[in-house]
One Martini backbone bead per residue (centre of mass of N, CA, C, O) as a GRO file, in nm:
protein
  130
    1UNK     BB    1   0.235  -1.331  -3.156
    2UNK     BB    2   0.107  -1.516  -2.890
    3UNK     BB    3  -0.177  -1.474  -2.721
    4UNK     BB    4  -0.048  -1.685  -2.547
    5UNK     BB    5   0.196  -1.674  -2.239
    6UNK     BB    6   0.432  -1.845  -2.102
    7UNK     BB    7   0.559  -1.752  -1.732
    8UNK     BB    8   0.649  -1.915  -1.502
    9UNK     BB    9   0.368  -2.119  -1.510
   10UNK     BB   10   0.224  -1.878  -1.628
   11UNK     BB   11  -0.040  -1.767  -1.768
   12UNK     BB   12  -0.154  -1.597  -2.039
   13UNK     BB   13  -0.400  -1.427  -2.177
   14UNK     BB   14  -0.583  -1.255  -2.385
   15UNK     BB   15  -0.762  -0.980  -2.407
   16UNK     BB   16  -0.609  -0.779  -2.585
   17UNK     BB   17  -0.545  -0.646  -2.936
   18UNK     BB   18  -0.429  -0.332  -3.034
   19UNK     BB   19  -0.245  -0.013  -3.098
   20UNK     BB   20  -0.191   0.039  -2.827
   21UNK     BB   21  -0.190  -0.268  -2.728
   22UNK     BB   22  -0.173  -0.538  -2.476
   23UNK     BB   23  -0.343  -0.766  -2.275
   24UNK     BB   24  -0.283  -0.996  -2.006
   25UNK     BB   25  -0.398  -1.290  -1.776
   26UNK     BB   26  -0.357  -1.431  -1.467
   27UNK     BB   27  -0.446  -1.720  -1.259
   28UNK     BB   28  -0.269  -1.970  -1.180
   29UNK     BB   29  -0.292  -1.858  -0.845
   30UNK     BB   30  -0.582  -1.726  -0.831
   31UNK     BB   31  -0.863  -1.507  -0.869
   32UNK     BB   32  -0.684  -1.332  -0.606
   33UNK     BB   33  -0.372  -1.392  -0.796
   34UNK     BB   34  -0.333  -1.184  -1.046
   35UNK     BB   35  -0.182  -1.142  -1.360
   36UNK     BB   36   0.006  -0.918  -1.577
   37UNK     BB   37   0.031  -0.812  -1.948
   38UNK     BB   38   0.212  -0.533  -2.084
   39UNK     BB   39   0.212  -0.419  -2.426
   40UNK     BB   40   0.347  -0.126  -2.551
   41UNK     BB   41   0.352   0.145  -2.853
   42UNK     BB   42   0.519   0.482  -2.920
   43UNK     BB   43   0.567   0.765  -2.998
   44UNK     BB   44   0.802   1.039  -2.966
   45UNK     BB   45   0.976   1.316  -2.811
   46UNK     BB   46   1.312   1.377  -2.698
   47UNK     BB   47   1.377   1.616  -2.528
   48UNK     BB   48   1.689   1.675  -2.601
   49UNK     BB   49   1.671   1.621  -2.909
   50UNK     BB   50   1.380   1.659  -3.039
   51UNK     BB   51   1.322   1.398  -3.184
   52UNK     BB   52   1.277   1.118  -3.270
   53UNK     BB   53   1.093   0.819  -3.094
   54UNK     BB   54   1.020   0.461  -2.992
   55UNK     BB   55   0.856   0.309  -2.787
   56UNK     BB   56   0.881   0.014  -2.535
   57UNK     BB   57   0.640  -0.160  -2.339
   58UNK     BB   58   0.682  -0.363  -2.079
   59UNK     BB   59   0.455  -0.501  -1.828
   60UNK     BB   60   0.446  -0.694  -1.466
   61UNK     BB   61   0.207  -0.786  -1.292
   62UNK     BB   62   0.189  -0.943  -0.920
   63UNK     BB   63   0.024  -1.078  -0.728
   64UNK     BB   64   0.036  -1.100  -0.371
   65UNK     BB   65   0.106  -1.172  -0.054
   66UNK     BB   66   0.084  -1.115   0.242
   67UNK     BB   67   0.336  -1.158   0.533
   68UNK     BB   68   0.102  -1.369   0.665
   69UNK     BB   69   0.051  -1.554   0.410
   70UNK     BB   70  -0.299  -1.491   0.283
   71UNK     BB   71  -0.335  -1.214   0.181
   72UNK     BB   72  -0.363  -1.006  -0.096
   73UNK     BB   73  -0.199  -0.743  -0.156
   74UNK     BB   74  -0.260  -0.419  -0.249
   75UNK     BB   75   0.037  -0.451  -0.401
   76UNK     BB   76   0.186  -0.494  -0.658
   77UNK     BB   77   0.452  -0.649  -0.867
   78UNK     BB   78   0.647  -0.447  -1.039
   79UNK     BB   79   0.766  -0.460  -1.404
   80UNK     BB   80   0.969  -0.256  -1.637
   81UNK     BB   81   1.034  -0.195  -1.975
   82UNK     BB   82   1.204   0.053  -2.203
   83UNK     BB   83   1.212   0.087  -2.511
   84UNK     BB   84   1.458   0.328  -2.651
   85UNK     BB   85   1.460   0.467  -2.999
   86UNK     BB   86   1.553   0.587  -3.305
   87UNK     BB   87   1.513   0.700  -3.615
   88UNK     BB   88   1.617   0.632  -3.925
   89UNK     BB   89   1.917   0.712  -3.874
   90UNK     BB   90   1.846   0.659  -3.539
   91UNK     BB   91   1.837   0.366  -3.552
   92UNK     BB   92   1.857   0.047  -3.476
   93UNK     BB   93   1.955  -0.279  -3.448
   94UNK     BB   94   1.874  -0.555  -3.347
   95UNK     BB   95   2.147  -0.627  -3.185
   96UNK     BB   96   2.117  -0.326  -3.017
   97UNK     BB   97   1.878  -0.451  -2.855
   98UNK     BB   98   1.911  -0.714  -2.757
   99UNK     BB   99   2.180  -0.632  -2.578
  100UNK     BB  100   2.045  -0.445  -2.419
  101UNK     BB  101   1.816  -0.645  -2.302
  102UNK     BB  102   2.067  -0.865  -2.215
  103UNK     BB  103   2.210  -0.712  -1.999
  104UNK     BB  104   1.986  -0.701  -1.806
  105UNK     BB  105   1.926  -1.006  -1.761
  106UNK     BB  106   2.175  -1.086  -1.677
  107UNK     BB  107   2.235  -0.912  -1.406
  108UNK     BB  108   1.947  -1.056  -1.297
  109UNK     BB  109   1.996  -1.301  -1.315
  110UNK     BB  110   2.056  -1.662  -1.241
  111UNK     BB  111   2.339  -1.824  -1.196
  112UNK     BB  112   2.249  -2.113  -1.282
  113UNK     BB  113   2.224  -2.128  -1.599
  114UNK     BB  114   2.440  -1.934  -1.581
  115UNK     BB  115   2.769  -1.805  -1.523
  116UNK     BB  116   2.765  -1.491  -1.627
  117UNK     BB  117   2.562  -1.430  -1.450
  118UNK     BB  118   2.471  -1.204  -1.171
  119UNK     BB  119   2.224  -1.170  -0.945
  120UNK     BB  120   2.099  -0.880  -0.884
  121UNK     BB  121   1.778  -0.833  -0.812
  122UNK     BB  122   1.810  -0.846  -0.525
  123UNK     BB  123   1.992  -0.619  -0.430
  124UNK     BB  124   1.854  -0.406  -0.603
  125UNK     BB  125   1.523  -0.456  -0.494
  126UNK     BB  126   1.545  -0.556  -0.201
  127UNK     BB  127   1.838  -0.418  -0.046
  128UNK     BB  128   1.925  -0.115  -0.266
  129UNK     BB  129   2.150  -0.147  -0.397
  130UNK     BB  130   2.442   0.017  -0.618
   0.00000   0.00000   0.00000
């Protein structure tokens, strides 16, 4: 994976990356609204059937504006996936995480590059429909 990280014009620079996981920071918004991403993989085992699976972690925080649209708000607007998935015989393919993981982006994605996204990100988390 690449050290440095642009998404949607954002640098994101490598702060670190150990067996634990990685962190990233972005100021392109400026050095009182930075932004965060973390990568992170780990062992876990199962609640449900005691079984070995393997946890993977993104997640990018992102300070903004607060309401009066000056003053950088408290606490940052937060987003992560976990994918997580068994291990040995109950591995999944390739095919089987990057579908799981592309079924949640069409969903959210807005429709203007895609026809067949659903844009449903505001109605979800801005609006709080189910």
């Amino acid at each position: 994976m690449n050290a440095d990280i642009t998404v949607k014009a954002k640098v994101y620079k490598l702060l670190f990356s150990d067996q634990a996981g990685s962190q990233r920071k972005s100021v392109t918004d400026g050095a009182t609204l930075p932004h965060t991403l973390k990568i992170a993989h780990s062992d876990a085992i199962d609640s449900a059937t005691k079984l070995p699976i393997k946890r993977s972690l993104m997640r990018v925080d992102m300070t903004h504006v607060d309401t009066g649209g000056v003053n950088p708000a408290p606490i940052p607007v937060s987003a992560y996936i976990v994918v997580q998935h068994g291990t040995g015989t109950g591995q999944p393919s390739t095919a089987a995480v990057q579908l799981a993981i592309a079924s949640l982006v069409q969903i959210l994605s807005g429709t203007g590059a895609d026809g067949s996204a659903l844009g449903l990100d505001d109605d979800i988390f801005v609006n709080k429909e189910q």
